[in-house]
Backbone bond lengths (Angstrom), bond angles and torsions (degrees), N, CA, C in turn:
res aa  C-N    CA-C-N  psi(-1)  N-CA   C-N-CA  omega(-1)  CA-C   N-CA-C  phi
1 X - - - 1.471 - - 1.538 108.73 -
2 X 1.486 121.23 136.74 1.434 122.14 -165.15 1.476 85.20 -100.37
3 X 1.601 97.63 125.51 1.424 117.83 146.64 1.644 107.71 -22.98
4 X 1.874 130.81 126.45 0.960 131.06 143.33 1.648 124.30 -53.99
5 X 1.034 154.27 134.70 1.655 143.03 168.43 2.108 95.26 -107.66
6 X 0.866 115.26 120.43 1.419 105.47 154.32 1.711 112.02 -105.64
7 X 1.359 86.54 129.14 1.627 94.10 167.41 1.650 116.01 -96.36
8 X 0.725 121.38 150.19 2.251 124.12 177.29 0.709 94.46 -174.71
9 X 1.761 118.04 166.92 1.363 146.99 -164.76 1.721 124.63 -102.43
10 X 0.712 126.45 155.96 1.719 114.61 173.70 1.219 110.40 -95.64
11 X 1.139 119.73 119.05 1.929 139.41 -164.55 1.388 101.29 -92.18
12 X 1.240 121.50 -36.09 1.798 122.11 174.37 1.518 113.90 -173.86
13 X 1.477 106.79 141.30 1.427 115.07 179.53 1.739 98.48 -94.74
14 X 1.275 113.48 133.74 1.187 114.17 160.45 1.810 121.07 -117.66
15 X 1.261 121.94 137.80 1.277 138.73 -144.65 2.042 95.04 -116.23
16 X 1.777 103.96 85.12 1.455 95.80 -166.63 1.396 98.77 -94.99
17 X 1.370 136.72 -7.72 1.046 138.43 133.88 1.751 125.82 -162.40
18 X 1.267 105.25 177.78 1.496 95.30 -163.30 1.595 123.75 -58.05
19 X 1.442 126.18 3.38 1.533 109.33 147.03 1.484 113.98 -126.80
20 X 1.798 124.13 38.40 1.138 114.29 -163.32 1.997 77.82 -145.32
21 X 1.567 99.15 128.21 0.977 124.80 165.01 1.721 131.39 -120.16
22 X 1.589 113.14 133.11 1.481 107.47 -170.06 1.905 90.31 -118.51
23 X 1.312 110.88 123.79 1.066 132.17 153.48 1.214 129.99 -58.82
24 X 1.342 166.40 86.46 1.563 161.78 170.92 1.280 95.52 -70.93
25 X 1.814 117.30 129.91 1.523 106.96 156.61 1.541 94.14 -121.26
26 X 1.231 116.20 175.54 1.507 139.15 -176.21 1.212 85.27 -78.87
27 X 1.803 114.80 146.96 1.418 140.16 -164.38 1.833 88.53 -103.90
28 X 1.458 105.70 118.73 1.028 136.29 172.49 1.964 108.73 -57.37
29 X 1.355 111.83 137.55 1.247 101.85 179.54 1.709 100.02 -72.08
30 X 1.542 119.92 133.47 1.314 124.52 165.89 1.328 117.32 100.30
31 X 1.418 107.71 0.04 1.718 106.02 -145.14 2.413 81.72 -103.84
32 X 1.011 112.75 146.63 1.297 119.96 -174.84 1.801 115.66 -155.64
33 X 1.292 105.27 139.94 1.240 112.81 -155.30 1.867 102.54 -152.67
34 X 1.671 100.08 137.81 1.384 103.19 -178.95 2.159 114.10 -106.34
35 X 0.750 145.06 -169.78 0.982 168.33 170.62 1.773 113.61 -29.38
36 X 1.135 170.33 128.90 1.602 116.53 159.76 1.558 105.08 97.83
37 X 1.429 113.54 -37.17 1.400 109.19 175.73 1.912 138.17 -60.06
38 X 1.248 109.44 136.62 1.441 106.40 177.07 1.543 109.36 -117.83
39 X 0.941 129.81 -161.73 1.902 133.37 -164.56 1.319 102.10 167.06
40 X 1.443 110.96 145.12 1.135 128.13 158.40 1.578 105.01 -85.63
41 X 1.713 73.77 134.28 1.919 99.63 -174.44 1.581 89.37 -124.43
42 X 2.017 91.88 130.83 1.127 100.70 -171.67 2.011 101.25 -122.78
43 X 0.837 108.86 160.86 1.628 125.20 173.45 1.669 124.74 -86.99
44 X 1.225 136.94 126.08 1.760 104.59 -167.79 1.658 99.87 -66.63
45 X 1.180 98.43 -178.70 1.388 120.46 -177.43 1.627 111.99 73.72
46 X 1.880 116.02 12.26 1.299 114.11 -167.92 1.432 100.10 -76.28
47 X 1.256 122.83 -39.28 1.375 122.87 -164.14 1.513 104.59 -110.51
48 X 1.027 123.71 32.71 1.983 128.20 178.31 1.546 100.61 -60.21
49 X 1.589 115.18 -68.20 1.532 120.42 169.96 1.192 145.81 -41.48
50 X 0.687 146.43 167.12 1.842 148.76 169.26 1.464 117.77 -49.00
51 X 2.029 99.26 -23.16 1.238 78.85 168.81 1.714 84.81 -176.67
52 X 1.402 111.30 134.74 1.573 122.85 -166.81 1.000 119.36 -36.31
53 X 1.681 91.00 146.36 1.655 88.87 -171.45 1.864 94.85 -109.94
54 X 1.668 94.84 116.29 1.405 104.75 -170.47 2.175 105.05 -67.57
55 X 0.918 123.68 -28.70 1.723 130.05 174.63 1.818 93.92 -41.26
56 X 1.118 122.90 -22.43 1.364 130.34 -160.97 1.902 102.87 -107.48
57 X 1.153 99.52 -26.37 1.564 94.15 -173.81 1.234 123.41 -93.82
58 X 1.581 152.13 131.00 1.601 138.95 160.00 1.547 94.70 -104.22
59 X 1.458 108.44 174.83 0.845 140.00 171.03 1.515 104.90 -118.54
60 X 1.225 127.33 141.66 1.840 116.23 -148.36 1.422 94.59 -173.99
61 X 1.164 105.95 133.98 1.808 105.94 177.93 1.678 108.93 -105.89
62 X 1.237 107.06 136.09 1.566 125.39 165.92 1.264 138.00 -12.04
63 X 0.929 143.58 48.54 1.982 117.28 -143.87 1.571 105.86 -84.50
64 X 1.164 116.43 16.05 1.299 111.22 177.39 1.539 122.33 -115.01
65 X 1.263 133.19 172.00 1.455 140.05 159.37 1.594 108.64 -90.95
66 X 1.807 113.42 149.65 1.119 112.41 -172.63 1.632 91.17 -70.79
67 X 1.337 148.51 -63.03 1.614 145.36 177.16 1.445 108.50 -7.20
68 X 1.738 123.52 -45.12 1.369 117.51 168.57 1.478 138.87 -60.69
69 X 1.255 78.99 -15.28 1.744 88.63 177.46 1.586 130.22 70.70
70 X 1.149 95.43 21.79 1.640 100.49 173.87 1.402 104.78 -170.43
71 X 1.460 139.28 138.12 1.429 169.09 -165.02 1.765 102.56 -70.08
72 X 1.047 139.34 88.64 1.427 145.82 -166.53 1.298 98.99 -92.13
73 X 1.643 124.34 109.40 1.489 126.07 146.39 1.528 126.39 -81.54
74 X 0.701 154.05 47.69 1.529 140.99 168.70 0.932 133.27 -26.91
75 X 1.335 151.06 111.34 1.511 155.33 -177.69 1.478 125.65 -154.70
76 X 1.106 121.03 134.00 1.419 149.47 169.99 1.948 88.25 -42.92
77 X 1.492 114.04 104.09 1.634 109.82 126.97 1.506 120.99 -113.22
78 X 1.394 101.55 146.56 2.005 108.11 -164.98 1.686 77.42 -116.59
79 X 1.324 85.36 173.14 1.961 104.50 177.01 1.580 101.29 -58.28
80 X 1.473 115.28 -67.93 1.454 97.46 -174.49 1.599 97.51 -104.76
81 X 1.610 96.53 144.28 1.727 113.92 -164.24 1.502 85.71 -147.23
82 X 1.407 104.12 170.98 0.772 128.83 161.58 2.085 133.08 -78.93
83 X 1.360 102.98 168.98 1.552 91.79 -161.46 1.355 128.01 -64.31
84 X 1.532 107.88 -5.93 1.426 115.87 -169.40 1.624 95.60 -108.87
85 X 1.384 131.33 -11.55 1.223 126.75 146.30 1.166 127.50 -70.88
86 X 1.416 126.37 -32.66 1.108 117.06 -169.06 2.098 113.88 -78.84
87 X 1.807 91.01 -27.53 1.085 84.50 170.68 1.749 129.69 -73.98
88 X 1.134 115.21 -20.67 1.206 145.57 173.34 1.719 104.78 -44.59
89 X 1.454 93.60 -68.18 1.435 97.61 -172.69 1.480 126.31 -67.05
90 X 1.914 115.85 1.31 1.340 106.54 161.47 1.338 108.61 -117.38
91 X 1.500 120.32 32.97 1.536 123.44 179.89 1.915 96.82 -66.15
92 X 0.990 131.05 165.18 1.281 136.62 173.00 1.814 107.01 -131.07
93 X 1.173 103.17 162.74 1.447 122.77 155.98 1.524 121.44 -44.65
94 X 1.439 101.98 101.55 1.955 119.22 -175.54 1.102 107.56 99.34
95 X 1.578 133.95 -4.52 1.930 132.03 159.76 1.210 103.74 -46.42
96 X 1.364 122.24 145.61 1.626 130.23 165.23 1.606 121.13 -76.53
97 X 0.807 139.49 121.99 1.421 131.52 175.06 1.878 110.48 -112.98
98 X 1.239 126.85 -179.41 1.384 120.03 146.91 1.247 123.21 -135.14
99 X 1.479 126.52 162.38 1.736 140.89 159.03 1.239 105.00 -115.37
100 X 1.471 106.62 141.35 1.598 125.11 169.73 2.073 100.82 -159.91
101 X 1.282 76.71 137.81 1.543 81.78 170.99 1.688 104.79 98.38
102 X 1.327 99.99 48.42 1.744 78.55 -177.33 1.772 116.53 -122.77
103 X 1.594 89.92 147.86 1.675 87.79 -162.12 1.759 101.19 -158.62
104 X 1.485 123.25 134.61 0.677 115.45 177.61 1.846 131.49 -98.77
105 X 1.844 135.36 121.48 1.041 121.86 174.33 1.428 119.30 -96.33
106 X 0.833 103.35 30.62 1.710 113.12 -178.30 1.786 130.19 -135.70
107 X 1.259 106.54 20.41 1.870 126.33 -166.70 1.560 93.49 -67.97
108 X 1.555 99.06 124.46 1.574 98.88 157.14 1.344 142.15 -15.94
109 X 1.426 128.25 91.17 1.195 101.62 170.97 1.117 146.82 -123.93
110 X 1.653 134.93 135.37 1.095 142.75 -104.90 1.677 105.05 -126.27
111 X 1.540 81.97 61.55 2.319 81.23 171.87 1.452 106.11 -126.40
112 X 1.719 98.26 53.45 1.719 78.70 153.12 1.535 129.63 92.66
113 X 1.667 105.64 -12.65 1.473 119.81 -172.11 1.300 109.30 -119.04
114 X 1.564 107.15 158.09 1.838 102.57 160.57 1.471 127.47 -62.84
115 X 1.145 115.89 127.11 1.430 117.06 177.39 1.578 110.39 -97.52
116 X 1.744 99.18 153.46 1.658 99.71 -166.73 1.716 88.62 -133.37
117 X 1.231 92.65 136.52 1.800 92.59 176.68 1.681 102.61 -118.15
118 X 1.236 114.84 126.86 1.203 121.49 176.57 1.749 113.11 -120.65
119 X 1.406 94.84 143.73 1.598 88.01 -155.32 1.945 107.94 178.90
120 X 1.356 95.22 121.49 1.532 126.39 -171.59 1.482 134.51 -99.00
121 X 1.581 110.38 92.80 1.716 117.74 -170.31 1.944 97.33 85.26
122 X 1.324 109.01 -115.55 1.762 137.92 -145.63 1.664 85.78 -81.85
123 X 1.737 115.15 -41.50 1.296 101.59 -156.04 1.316 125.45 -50.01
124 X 1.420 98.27 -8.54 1.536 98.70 -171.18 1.377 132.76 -74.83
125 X 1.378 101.98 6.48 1.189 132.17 -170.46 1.848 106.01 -85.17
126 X 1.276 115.67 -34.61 1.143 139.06 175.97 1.801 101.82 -68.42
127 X 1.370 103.19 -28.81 1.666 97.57 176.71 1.273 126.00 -134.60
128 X 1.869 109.69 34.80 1.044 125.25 150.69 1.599 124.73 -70.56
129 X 0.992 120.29 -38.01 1.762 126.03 161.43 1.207 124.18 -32.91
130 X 1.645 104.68 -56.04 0.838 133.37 -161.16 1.962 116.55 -57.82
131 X 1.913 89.90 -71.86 1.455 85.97 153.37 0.860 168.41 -71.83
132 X 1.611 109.48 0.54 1.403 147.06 149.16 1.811 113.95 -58.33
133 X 1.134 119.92 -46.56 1.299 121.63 167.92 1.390 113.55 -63.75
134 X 1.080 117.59 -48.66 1.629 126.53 148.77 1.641 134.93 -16.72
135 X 1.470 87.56 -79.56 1.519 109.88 149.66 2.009 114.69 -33.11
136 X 1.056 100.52 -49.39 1.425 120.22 -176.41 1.475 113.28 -65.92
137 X 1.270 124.43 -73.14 1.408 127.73 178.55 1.782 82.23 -127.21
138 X 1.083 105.13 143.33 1.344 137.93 149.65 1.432 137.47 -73.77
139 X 1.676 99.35 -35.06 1.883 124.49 177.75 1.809 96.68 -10.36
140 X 1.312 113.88 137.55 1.503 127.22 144.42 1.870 92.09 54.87
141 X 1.340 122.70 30.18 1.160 103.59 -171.22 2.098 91.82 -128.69
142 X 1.382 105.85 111.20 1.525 97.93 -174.33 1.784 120.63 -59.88
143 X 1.266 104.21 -58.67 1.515 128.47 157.18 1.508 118.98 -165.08
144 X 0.956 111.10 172.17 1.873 126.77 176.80 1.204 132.25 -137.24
145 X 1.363 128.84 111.85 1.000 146.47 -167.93 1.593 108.74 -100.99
146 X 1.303 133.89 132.90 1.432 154.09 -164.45 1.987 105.18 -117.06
147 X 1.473 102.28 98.44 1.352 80.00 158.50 1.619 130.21 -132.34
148 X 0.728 115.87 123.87 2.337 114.05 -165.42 1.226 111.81 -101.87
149 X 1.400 128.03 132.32 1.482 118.47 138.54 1.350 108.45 -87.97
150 X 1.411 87.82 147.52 1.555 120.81 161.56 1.469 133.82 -127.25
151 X 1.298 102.97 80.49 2.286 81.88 -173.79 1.576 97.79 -69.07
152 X 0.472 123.25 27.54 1.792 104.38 160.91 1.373 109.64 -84.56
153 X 1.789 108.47 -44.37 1.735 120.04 -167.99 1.704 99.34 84.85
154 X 1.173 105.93 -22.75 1.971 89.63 -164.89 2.109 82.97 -86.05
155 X 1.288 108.68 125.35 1.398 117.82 -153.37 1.980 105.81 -116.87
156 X 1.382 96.41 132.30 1.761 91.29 -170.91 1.587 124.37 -66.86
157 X 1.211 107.42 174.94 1.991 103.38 161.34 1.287 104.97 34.77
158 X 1.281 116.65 31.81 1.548 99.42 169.51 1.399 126.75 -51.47
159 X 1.127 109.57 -31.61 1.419 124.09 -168.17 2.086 105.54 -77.31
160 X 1.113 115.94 -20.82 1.194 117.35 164.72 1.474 119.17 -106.59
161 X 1.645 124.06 -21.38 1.503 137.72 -173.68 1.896 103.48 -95.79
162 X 1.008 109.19 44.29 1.345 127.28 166.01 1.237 128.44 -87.27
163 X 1.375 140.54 140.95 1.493 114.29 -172.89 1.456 87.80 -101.04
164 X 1.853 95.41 152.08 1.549 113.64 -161.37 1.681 88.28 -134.40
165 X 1.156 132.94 89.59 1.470 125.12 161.41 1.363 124.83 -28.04
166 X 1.887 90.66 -62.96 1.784 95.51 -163.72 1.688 97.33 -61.42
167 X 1.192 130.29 -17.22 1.318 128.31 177.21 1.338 122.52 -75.45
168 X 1.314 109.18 -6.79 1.808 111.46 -140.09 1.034 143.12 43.69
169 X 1.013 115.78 35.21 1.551 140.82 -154.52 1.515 104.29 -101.16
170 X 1.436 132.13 115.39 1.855 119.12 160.06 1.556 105.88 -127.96
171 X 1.134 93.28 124.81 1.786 101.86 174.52 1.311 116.96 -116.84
172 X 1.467 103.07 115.09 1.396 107.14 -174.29 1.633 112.62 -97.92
173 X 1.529 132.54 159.99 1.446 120.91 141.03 1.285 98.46 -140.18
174 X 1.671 92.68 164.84 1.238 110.31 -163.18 1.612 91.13 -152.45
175 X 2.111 111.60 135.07 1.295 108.67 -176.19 1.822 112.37 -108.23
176 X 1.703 112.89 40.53 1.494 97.89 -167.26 1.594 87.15 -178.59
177 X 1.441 103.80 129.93 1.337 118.12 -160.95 1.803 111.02 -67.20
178 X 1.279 139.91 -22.18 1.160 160.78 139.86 1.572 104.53 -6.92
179 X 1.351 105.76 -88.26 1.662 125.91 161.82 1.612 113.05 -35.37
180 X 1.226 109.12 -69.34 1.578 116.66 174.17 1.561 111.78 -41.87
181 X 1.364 133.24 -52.54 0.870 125.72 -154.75 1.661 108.71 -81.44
182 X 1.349 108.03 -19.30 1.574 129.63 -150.46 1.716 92.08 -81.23
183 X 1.420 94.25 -42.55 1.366 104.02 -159.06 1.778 103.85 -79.54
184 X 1.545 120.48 -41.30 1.306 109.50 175.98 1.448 107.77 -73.65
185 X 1.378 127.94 -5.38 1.583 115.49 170.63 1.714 89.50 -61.97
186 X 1.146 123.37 -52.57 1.476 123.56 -132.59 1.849 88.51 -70.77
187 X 1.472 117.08 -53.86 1.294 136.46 175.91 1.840 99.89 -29.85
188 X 1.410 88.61 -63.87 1.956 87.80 -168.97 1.571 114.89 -61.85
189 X 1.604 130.36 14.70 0.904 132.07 177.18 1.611 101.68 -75.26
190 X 0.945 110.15 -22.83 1.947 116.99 169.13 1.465 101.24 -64.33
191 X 1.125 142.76 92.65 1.416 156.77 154.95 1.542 102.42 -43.55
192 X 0.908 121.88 -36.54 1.695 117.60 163.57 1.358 137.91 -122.26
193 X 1.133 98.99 32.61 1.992 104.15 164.67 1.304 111.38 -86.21
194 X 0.904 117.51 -176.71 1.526 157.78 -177.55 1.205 115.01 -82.64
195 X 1.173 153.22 103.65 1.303 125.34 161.02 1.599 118.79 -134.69
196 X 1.355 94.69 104.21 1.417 107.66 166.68 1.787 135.66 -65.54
197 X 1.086 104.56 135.44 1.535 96.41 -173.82 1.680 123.89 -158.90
198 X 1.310 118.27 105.16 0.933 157.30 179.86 2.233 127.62 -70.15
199 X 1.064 131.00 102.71 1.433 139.00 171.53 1.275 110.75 149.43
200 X 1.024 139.34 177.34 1.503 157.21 159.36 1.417 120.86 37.79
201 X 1.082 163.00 117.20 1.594 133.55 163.16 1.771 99.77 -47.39
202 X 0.932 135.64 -38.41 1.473 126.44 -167.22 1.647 92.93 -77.50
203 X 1.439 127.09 -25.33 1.249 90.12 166.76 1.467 133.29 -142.40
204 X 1.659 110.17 55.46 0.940 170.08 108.06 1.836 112.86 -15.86
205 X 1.878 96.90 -63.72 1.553 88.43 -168.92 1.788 96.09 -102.51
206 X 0.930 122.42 15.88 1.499 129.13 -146.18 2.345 64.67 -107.41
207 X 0.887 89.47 -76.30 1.783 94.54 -175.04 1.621 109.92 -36.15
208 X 1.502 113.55 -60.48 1.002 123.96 172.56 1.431 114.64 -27.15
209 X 1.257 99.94 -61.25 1.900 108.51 -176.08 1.572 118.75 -55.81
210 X 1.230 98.58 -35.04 1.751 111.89 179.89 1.573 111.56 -75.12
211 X 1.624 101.93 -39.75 1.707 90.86 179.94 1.333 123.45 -72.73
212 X 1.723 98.82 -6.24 1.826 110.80 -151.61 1.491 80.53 -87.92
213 X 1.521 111.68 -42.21 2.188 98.96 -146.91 1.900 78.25 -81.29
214 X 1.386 137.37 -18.19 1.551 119.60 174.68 1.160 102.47 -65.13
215 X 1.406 160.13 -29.99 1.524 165.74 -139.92 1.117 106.51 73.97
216 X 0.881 140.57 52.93 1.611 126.10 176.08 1.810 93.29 -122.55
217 X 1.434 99.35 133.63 1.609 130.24 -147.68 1.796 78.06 -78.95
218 X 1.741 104.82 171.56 1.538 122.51 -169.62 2.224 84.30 -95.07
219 X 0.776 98.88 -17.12 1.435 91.59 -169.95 1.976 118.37 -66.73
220 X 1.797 82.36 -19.35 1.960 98.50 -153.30 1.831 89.68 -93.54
221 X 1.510 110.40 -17.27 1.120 113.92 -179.12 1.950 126.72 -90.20
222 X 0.774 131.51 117.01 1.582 141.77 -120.09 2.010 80.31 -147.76
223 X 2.199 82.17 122.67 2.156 77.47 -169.88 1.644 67.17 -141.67
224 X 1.465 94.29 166.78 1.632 125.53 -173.24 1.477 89.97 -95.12
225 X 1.264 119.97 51.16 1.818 103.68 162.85 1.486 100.23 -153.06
226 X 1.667 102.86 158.94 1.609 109.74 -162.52 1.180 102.76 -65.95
227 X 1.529 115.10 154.06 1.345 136.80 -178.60 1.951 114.58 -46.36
228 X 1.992 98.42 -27.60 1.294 62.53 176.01 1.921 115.38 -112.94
229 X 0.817 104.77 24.31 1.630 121.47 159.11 1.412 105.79 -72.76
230 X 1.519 115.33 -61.24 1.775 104.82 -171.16 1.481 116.24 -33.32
231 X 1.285 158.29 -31.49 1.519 149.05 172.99 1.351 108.00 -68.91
232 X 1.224 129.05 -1.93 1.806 132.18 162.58 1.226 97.21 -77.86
233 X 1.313 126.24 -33.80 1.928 125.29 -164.30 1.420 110.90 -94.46
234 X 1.833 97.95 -38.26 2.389 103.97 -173.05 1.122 84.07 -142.91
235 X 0.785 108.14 119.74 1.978 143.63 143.37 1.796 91.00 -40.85
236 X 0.935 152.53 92.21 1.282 141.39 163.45 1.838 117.64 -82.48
237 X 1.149 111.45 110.08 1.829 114.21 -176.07 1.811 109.61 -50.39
238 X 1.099 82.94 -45.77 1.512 82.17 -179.02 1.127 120.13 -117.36
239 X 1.398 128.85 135.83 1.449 133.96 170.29 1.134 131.88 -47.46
240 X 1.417 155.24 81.70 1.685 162.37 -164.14 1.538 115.51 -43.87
């Protein structure tokens, strides 16, 4: 089966704060995407050679719903970045870029429990969809709670990461790992939520460790990486 490549344009840069940029590209004819989803985002000139030039490629999650109508990248550029940032950051309005490879390990899911989103700097971008679909139907969904560090303090989606009662909705941030950590102890006192969690491999397993010594099982814990990576992150006792 031949790799799809979509090529599209960037329709608008949006500036959510001064080192966090969201990309919009024009929705590709055919191209479809759920909740949770990430894609490889590519640069032109990635595939000129015999054989890709990965300095050119990320892997980058979605922050948008297909209903919006345009493909949302979000990402962290700092002063010194790397080369596929730096080129990034003088792409303009109507440059070509591409996605291929896109799939989501992180889709809502809807049995009935509280969900906890945990999530560090950009990741939150990975669970903007999410609560928007939320927002949308509610079905099988008890409530959801949002919580991020940020040391920067300049804080994302505010405008959707609000706590919304009548929604069940609580969005927390927090700029210093102290707080963060204090607070998902307090969170994992729910012996049966959900908790999703999203940034770093270091902190990724850094979470991991905290939900594990609260008891909360490798099963309740929900990570943005393919199924068969997850046994690098939870030891799972029993087979699913």
């Amino acid at each position: 089966m031949i790799m799809q490549i979509y090529w599209t344009k960037i329709n608008k840069i949006i500036e959510e704060t001064p080192e966090v940029k969201t990309y919009l590209l024009d929705l590709p004819e055919g191209f479809t995407w759920e909740e949770g989803s990430h894609t490889h985002f590519a640069l032109e000139g990635f595939n000129a050679g015999d054989t890709p030039n990965r300095s050119l490629i990320r892997h980058m999650s979605i922050s948008t719903l297909p209903h919006e109508h345009s493909i949302g990248i979000t990402t962290r550029i700092r002063e010194q970045c790397s080369e596929f940032k730096a080129i990034l950051r003088n792409l303009e309005i109507g440059d070509e870029v591409a996605i291929f490879k896109t799939h989501s390990n992180v889709p809502l899911k809807r049995e009935g429990k509280n969900v906890y989103l945990l999530s560090s700097g950009v990741g939150l971008a990975t669970f903007r969809p999410l609560v928007l679909d939320y927002f949308e139907r509610a079905d099988n969904v008890n409530q959801i709670h949002s919580l991020n560090i940020d040391s920067t303090g300049d804080f994302l989606f505010t405008d959707i990461f609000k706590s919304a009662p009548d929604k069940n909705f609580t969005a927390q941030f927090v700029d210093n790992r102290k707080d963060y950590y204090e607070e998902v102890k307090n969170l994992a006192a729910d012996k049966d939520g959900l908790f999703y969690v999203v940034g770093s491999d270091e902190f990724l397993v850094q979470n991991i460790d905290v939900l594990r010594e609260q008891g909360i099982e490798p099963e309740q814990i929900k990570l943005d990486k393919h199924e068969q990576s997850l046994p690098n992150f939870l030891s799972f006792d029993t087979v699913k």
